[in-house]
N, C-alpha and C positions, 0 to 999 in steps of 0.2 A: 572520513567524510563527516561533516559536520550535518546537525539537524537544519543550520538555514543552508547549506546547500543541498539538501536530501528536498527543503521545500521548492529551492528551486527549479530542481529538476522537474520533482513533482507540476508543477507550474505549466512545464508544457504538455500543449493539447495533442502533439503531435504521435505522442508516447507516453505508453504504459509504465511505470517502473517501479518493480518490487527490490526492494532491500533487503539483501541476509543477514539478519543481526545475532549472531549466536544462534540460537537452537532455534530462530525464529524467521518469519519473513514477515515483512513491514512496510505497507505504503502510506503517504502521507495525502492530505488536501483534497483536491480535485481527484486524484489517482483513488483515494479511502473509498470517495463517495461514489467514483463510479466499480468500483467493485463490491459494493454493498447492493446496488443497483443491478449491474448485471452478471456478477457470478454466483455469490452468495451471500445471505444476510447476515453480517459479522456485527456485533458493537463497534462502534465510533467512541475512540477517546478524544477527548477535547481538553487543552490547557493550554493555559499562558505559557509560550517561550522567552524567555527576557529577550535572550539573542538573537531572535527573530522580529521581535517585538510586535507580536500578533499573537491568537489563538491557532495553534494547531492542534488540524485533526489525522488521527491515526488509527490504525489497524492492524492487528497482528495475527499471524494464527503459526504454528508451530510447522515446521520442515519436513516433520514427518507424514503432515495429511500429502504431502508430494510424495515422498518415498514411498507409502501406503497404497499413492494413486489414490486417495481420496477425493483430491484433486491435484489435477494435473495441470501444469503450466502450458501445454497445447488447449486443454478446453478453455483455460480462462483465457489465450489469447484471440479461440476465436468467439469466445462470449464477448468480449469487449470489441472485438474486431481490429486487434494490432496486429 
């Protein structure tokens, strides 16, 4: 899957969606900022995509805070409410 369709997705309101990317999980846009907002305060990266040809923003934190249960994919979905 491509980063402009990873924004696309990200795009809708309707759903949440995290990205596995290697050793990492990854959301993009609308999806970034509301996880900064209501699970936890992560950095926001922001750069130019050519192929998208917009600023994207993104966020990552590694697979293991799941595995660890640092956090879990049940509290973040009902902290965002999906």
């Amino acid at each position: 899957m491509t980063i402009a369709e990873k924004v696309q997705v990200s795009a809708d309101k309707t759903r949440f969606t995290l990205f596995k990317e290697g050793l990492f999980y990854k959301c993009y846009n609308e999806d970034a900022m509301m996880f900064t907002q209501k699970v936890r305060a992560y950095k926001v990266s922001s750069k130019f995509v050519k192929s998208v040809g917009a600023e994207v923003r993104s966020l990552g934190f590694p697979a293991s805070e799941i595995e660890k249960e640092n956090l879990k994919l049940q509290a973040i979905s009902e902290a965002i409410q999906a």
